[in-house]
C-alpha positions in Angstrom: -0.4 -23.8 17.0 2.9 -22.1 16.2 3.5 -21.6 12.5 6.4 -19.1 11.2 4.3 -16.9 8.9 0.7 -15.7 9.3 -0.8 -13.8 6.5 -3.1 -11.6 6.7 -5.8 -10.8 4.2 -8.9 -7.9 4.6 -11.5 -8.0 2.4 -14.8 -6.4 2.0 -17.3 -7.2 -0.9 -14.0 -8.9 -3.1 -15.1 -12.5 -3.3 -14.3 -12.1 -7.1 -10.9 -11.8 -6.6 -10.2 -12.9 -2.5 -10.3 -16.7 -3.9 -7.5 -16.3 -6.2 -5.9 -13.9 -3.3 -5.9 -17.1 -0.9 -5.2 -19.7 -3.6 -1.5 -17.7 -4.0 -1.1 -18.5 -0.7 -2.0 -21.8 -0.4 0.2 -22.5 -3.7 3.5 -21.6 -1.5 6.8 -23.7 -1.9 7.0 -22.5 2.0 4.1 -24.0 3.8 5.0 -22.9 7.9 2.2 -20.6 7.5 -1.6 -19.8 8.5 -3.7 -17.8 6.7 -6.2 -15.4 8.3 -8.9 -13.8 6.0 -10.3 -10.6 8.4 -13.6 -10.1 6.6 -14.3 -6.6 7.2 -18.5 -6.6 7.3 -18.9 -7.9 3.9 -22.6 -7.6 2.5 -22.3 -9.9 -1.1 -21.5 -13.9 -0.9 -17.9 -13.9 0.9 -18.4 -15.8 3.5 -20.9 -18.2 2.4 -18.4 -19.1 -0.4 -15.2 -18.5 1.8 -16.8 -21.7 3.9 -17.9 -23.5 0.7 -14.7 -23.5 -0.7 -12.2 -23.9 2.6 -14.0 -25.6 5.0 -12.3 -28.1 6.8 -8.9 -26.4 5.1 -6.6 -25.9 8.8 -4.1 -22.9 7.2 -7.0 -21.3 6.6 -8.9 -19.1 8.9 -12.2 -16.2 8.8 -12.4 -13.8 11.2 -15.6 -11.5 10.8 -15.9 -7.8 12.2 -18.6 -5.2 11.5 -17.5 -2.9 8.7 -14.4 -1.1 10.3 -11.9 -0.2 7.1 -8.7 -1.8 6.2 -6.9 -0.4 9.0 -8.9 -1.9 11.8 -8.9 -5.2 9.6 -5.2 -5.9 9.3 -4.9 -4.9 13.3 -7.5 -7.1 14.0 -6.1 -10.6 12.2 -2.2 -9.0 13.9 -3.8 -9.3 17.3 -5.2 -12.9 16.3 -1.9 -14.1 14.6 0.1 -17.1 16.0 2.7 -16.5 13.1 6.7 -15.4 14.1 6.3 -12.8 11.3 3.0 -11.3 9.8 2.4 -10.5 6.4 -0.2 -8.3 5.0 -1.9 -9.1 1.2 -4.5 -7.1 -0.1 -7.4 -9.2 -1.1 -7.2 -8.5 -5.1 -3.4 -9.1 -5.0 -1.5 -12.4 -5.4 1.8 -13.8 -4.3 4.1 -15.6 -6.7 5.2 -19.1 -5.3 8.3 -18.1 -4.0 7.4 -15.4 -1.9 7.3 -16.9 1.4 10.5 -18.4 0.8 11.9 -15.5 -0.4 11.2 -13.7 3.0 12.4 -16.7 5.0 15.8 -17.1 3.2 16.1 -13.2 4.2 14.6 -13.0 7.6 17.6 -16.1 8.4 20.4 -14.1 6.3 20.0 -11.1 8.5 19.1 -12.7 11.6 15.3 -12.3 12.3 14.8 -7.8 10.7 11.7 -6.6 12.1 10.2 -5.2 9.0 11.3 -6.4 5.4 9.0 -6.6 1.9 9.9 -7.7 -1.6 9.1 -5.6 -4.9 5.5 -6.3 -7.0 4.4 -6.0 -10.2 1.3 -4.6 -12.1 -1.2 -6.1 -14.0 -3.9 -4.3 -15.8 -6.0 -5.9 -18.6 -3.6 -8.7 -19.1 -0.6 -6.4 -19.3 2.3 -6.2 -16.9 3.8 -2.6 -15.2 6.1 -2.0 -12.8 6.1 0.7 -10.6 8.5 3.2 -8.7 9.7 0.6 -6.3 11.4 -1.7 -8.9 14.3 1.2 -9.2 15.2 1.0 -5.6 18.1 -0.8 -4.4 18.2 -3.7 -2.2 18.6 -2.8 1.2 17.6 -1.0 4.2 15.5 2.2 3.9 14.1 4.5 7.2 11.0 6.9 6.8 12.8 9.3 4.4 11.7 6.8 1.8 8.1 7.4 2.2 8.1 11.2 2.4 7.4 11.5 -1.1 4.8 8.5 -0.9 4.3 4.9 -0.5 6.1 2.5 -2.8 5.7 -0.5 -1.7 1.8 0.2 -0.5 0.8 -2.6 2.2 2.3 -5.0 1.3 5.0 -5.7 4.2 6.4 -8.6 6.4 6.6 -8.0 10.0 8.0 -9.1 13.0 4.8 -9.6 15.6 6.9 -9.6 19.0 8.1 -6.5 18.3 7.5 -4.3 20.7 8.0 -0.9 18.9 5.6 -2.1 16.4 3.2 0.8 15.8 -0.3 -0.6 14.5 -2.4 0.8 11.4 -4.3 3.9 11.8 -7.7 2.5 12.5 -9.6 5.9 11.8 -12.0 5.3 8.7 -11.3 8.6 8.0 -7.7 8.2 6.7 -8.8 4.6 4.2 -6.6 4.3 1.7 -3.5 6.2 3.4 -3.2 4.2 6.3 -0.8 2.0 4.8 1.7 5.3 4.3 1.2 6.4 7.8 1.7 3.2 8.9 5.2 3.1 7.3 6.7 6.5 8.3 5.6 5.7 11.6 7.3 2.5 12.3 10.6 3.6 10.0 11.4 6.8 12.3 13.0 4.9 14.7 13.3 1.7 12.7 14.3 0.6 9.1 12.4 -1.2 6.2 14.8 -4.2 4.4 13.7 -4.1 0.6 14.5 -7.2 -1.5 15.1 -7.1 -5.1 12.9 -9.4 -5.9 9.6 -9.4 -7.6 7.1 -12.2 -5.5 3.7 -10.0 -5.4 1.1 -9.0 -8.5 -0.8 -6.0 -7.7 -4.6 -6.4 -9.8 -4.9 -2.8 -11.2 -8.7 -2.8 -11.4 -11.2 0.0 -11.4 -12.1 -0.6 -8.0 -9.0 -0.5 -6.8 -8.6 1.6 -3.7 -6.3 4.6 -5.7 -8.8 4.6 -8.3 -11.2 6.2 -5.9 -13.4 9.5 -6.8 -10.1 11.7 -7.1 -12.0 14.3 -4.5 -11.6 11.3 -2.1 -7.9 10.7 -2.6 -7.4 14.4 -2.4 -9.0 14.6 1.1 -7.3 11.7 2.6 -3.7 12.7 1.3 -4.3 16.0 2.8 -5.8 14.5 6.8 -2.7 11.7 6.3 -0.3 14.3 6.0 -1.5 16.1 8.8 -1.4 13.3 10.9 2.0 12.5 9.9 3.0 15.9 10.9 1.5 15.0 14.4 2.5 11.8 15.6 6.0 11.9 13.5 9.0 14.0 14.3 10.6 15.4 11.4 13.4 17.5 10.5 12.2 20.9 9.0 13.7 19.5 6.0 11.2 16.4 6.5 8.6 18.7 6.9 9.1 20.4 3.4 9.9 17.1 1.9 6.7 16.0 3.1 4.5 18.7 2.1 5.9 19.4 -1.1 4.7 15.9 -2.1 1.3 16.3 -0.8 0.7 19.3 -2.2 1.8 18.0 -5.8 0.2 14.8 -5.1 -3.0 16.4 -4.6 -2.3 18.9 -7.5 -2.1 16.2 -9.9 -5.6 14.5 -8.9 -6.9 18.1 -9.2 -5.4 18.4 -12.8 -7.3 14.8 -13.8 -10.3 16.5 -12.3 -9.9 19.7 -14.8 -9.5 21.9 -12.0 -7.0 24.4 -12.9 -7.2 27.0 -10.0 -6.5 24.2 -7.6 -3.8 22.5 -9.5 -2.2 25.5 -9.5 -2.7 26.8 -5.9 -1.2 23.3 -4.7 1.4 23.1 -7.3 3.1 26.5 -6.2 2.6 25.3 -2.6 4.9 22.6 -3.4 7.5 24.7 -5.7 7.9 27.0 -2.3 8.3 23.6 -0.3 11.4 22.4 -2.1 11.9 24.5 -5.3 11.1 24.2 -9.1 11.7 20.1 -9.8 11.6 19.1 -13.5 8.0 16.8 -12.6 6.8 20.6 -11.1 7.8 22.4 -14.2 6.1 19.8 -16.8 2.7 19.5 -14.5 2.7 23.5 -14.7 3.1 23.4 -18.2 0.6 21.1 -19.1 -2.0 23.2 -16.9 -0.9 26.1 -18.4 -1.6 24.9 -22.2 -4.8 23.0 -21.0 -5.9 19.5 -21.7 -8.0 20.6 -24.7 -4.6 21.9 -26.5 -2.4 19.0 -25.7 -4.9 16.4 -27.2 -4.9 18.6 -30.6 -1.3 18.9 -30.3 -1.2 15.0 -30.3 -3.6 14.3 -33.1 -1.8 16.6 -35.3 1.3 14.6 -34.6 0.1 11.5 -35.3 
């Protein structure tokens, strides 16, 4: 069966939320679709309720592989998809109606791009954010974008017969950047088309991937920008771009973590990278006073 999207949902342990995930999706005023749920070795009820609830449901399918990470997940429902484009969802996110459409109207206005997205929002204990991304203009974007990070996290359209298409890093080791790497991979030699439109909400929970043990994060920013440096070319200028973010990246998780020494060391790794940038400057600053100092500094204002 050919159908013009297939979306493509990993989930481990997130029954609580993968039900409303899917139910976005089957809510879509675009319905040329199939919907294929890679259950990454889940060990609560997932898929005894997955068939409860969507048995005999034929846009929806469950595809179960031992415990594997994300990245081995989303590769593993792209090598199963029968869809013109894939689309990956994160199990705790949701897609407005429209979003399907959205894409389609697009993919036909610029005659069939191989990797487009639209913008998302936040929602955290009933109240709406929006990030980074919501700033950037509409239009085409190459790796450059994602030097200094991922905006737009994994949540990306692509075109399945293409044949450049670079697959997620499936090493468990790099969970929870291999969305990043994915993206600076595939945009060296190819470009990302961003829609201003907002069609996704991202569920800012406490379980949520980036609100991992900060140690973690730190770790895994540090291996993915290795590996970037390694299977990417880059300018020198890319290089330092590159690092300069890592290194204050991982100096701000070390600052949440109250470790000054290290907030430092990586913060004046990433001043040498690209020189002193106004977000360097107030980091050092509030490392320099100390957390103990700003919060008395704060209740005396108030």
């Amino acid at each position: 069966m050919s159908v013009f999207f297939s979306i493509i949902i990993p989930t481990y342990n997130r029954w609580n939320h993968l039900r409303t995930a899917i139910d976005s999706v089957l809510a879509q005023t675009f319905t040329d679709f199939e919907l294929i749920v890679v259950n990454d070795g889940s060990t609560d009820n997932t898929v005894v309720n997955f068939d409860k609830t969507y048995n005999g449901n034929s846009k929806v399918r469950l595809i179960t592989q031992s415990n594997q990470e994300r990245g081995a997940a989303r590769n593993n429902g792209l090598k199963n998809a029968a869809g013109k484009y894939a689309f990956f969802l994160d199990s705790d996110d949701i897609m407005f109606k429209n979003h399907l459409e959205t894409l389609y109207n697009k993919i036909r206005e610029l005659k069939e791009p191989d990797f487009l997205t639209t913008k998302y929002q936040f929602i955290r204990n009933g109240k709406i954010t929006f990030p980074d991304v919501c700033k950037i203009k509409e239009g085409y974007y190459d790796y450059k974008l994602f030097l200094n990070g991922n905006p737009i996290g994994a949540n990306v359209c692509v075109r399945v017969a293409n044949t450049d298409l670079h697959p997620f890093e499936s090493d468990r080791r790099y969970s929870i950047t291999e969305d990043w790497m994915f993206h600076v991979q595939n945009y060296r030699k190819n470009k990302l088309y961003v829609i201003d439109k907002i069609t996704i909400q991202m569920h800012d929970h406490d379980e949520r991937s980036m609100r991992a043990d900060n140690s973690v994060i730190i770790q895994r920013t540090k291996l993915a920008g290795e590996w970037i440096h390694q299977h990417v070319s880059l300018t020198e200028h890319d290089k330092r771009t590159l690092d300069a973010f890592v290194n204050y990246f991982v100096a701000i998780h070390s600052y949440v973590d109250g470790k000054k020494s290290e907030t430092l060391r990586h913060l004046f790794k990433a001043i040498r990278a690209t020189g002193m940038k106004k977000k360097y400057g107030i980091l050092l600053a509030k490392c320099l006073v100390g957390h103990s100092a700003i919060q008395k500094m704060k209740t005396i204002k108030e």
